[in-house]
C-alpha positions in Angstrom: -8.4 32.1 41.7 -7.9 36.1 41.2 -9.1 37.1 37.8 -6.7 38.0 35.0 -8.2 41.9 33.9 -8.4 43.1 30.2 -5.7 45.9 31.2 -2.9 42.6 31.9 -3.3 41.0 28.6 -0.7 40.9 26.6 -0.2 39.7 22.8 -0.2 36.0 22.7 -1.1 35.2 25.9 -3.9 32.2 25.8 -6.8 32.7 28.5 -9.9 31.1 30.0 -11.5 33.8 31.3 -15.0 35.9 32.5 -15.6 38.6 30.6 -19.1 41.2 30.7 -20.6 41.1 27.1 -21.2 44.4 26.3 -21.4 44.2 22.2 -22.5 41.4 20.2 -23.6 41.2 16.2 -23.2 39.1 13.7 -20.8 40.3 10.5 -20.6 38.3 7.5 -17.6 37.5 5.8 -16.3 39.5 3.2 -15.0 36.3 0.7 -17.3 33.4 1.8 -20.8 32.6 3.4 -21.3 32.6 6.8 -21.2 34.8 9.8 -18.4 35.4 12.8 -19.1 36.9 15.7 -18.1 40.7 16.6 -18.1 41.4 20.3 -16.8 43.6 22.8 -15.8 42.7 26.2 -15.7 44.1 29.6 -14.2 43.9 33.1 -13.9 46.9 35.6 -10.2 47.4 34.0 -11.3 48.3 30.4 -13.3 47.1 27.6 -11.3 45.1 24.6 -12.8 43.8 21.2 -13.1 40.2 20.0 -13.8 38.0 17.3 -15.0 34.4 16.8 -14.8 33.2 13.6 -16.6 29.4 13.7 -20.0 28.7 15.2 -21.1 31.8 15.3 -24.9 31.6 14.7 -25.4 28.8 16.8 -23.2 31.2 19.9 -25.3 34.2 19.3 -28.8 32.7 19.7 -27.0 31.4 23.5 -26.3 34.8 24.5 -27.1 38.5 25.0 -25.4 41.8 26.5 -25.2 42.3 29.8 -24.8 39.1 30.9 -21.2 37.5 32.5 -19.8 35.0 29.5 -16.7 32.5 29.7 -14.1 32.5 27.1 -11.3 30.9 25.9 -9.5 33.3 23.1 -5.7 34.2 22.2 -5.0 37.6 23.0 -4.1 39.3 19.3 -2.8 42.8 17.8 -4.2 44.4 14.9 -3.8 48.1 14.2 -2.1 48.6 17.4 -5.1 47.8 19.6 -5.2 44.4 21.3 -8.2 41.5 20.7 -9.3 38.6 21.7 -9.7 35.4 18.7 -12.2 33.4 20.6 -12.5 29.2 20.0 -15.1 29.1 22.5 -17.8 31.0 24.5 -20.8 30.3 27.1 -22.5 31.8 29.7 -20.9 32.0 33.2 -22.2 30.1 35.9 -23.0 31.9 39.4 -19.7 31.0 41.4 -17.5 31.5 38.2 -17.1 34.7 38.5 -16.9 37.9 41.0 -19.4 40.3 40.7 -16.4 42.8 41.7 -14.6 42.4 39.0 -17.3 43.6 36.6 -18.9 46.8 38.3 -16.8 50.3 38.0 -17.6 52.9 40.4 -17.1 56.3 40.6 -14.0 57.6 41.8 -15.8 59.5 45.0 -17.4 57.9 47.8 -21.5 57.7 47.1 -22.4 58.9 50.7 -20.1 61.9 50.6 -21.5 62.8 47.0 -25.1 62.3 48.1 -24.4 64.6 51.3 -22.9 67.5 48.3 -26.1 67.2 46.5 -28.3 67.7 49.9 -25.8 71.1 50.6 -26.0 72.2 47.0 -30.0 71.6 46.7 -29.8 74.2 50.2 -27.9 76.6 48.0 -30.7 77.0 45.6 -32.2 80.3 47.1 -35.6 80.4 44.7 -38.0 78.5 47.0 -40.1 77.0 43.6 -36.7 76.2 42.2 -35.3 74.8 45.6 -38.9 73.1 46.2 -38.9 71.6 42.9 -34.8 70.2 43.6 -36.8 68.7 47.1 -38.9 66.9 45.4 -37.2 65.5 42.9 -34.2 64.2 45.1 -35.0 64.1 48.3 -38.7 63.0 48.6 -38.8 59.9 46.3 -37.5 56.8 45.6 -36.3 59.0 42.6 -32.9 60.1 44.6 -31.7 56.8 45.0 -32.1 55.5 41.6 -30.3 58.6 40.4 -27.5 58.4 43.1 -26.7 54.6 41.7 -26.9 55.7 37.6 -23.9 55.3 35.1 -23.6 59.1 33.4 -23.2 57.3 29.7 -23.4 53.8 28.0 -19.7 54.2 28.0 -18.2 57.2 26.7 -17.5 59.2 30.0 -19.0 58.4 33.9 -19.9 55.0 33.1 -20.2 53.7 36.0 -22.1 53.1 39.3 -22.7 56.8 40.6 -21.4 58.5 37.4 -24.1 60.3 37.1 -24.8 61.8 40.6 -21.0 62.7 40.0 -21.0 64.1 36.6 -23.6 66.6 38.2 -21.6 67.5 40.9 -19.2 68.3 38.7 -21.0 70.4 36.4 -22.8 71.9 39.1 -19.5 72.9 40.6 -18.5 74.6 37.1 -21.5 76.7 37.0 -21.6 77.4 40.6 -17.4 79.4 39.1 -19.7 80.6 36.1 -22.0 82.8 38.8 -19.0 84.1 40.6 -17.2 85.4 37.8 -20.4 86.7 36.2 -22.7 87.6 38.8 -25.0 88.8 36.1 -26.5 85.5 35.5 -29.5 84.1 37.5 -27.6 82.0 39.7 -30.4 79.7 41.3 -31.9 79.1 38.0 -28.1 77.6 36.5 -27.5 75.8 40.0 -31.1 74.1 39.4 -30.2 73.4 35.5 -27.1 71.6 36.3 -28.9 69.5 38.7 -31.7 68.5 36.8 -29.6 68.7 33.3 -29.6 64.4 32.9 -31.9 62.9 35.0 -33.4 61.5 31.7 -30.6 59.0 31.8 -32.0 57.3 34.1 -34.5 56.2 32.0 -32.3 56.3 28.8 -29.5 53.4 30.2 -29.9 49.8 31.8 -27.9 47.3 33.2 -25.6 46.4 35.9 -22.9 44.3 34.5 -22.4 46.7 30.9 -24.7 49.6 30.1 -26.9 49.8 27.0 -29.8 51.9 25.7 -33.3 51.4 26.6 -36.4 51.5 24.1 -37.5 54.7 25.5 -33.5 55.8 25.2 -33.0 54.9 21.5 -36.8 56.4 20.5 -36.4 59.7 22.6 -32.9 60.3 24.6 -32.6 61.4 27.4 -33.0 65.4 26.5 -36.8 64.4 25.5 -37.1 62.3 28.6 -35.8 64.9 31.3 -38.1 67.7 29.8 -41.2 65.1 30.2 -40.2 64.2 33.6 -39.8 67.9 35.3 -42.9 69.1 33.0 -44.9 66.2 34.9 -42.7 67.1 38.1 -43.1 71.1 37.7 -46.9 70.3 37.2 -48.0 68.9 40.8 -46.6 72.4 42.8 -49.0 74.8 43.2 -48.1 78.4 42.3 -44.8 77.4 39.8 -44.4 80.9 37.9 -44.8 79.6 34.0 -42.0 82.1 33.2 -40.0 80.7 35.6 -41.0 76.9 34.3 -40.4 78.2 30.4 -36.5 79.5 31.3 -35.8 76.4 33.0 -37.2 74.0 30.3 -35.1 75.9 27.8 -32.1 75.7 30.0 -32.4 71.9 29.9 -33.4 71.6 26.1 -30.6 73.3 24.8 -27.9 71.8 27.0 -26.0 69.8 24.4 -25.5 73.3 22.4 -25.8 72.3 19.4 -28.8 70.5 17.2 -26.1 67.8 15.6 -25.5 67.0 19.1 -29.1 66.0 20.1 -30.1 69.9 21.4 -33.7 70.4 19.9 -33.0 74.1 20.1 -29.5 75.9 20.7 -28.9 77.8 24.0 -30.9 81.5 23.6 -30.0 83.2 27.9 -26.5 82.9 29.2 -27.3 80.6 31.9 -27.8 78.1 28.8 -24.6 78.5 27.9 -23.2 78.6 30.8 -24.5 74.7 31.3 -23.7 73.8 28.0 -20.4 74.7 28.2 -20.1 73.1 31.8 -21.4 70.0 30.9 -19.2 69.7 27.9 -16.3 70.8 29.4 -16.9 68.2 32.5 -17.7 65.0 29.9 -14.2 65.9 27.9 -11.7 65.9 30.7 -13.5 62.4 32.1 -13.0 61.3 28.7 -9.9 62.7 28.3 -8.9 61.6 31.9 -10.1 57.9 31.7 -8.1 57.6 28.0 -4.9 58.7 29.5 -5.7 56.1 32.0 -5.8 53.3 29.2 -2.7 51.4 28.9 -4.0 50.0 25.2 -3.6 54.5 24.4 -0.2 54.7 25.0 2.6 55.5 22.5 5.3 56.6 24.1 5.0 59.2 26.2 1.7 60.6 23.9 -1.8 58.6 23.6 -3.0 57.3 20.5 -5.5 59.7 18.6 -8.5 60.3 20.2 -11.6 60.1 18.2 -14.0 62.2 20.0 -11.4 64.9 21.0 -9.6 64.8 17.9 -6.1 65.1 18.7 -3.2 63.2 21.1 -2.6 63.9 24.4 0.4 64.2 26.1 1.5 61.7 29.4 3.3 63.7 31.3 6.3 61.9 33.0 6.3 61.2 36.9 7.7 64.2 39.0 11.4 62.7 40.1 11.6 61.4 44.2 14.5 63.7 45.8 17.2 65.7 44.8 18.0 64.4 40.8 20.8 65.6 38.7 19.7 67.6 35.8 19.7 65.5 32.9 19.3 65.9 29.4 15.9 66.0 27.6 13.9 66.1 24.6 12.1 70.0 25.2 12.0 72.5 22.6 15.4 74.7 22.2 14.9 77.7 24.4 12.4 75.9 27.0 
């Protein structure tokens, strides 16, 4: 039997369905003793927030995130966002579920992104850099772990190969940044934007729903990157320091700004050049993956985004054939 996804349910609908945990915690209620349970659940369509107000305790101490869980809820609305009020939930048994219906990938085929990062690394004309980029990707089991990372827990690229394709991406944006400013050191940014999150691959776990690691939640994955090419940066013989010292900074100060996890903001251009590629890449994904969410829409507009602060607009489909002019909505003089 196919799987009904998160992105079908509609308001008072009743289901029996799988469902990834990715959020679980006990609240307490506000006007009596006790706990109910506050969860969020997954499939490979969307993620969707649930409640279950009786047995709570006993529930939680039965599961944890990550794993596949069976409920049987009525599908709800409150504040506009649909959620599920669960009577019941357990953990899934092997052959109730596909492991399909759980895993999102990234939109571009893994092999073909692999092959970009190979071309790209060949790019890199600095042989310490380019050796360095060799190493790292190419002569380790460390290339494959990278290749099959989510890029976030769930924010942007969360996904299998998110990360390998956030990179491409931002290494694409820089690779702009040299041409239209050939002033900046153009191996040096190429090399940033590839080594700019490997960190997260220490920093998130999981297959089925992603979550932080010990070593994410103590350090992140800024700290954890600039161990990992110091360590890396320290077996090649003859590594210029000053060479090692722009391309630490480069990766330190990628996030821009110190309320935004950058222990020190961006001091050469080819810092801000990755900054500004990285954050420019992580907000259209976001931006992209929102408009994409049917639980967004208002009309032809999304709901409020948090993280970028404003509405975005759904553009209509472009019309089959020859259409008669009709009337619209535009602004007079438009």
């Amino acid at each position: 039997m196919s799987k009904t996804m998160i992105a079908e349910l509609v308001p008072g609908q009743t289901v029996q369905e799988a469902f990834a945990l990715t959020s679980l915690k006990l609240a307490p209620f506000r006007n009596k003793p006790g706990y109910y349970l506050d969860l969020r659940l997954a499939d490979r369509s969307g993620e969707i927030p649930a409640r279950m107000w009786d047995r709570a305790e006993e529930t939680a101490a039965s599961l944890e995130t990550g794993t596949v869980v069976v409920g049987e809820a009525r599908v709800d609305e409150y504040k506009g966002e649909k959620q599920l009020v669960l009577t019941s939930l357990r953990r899934a048994e092997p052959g109730e579920y596909e492991h399909a219906d759980f895993v999102r990938v990234a939109s571009r085929p893994l092999e073909e992104m692999i092959e970009e990062l190979g071309q790209t690394i060949e790019e890199v004309d600095n042989p310490h850099l380019q050796g360095l980029l060799r190493q790292i990707f190419q002569e380790s089991d460390f290339g494959d772990r990278f290749a099959y990372a989510p890029g976030a827990e769930r924010l942007h690229h969360a996904c299998v190969g998110g990360l390998l394709q956030h990179t491409l991406s931002v290494a694409a944006i820089c690779r702009q940044a040299a041409e239209v400013h050939p002033e900046l050191d153009r191996d040096l940014l190429l090399a940033g934007a590839l080594l700019h999150d490997v960190g997260k691959v220490w920093e998130l776990t999981g297959e089925l729903a992603y979550a932080y690691t010990d070593a994410g939640r103590f350090f992140g994955h800024i700290v954890l990157t600039d161990r990992f090419i110091t360590r890396q940066i320290e077996t090649i013989e003859g590594f210029p320091a000053p060479l090692a010292d722009l391309l630490t900074h480069i990766l330190l100060s990628h996030h821009g700004r110190l309320d935004w996890g950058a222990p020190i903001r961006p001091a050469i251009p080819e810092a801000l050049a990755l900054h500004y590629a990285d954050n420019l890449d992580a907000k259209l994904q976001i931006a992209a993956d929102f408009m994409n969410s049917p639980d967004a829409r208002e009309g032809h507009w999304t709901k409020r985004h948090w993280q970028l602060e404003t509405r975005l607009y759904l553009r209509p489909p472009e019309p089959e054939g020859d259409t008669e002019e009709e009337e619209s909505d535009a602004l007079p003089g438009l």
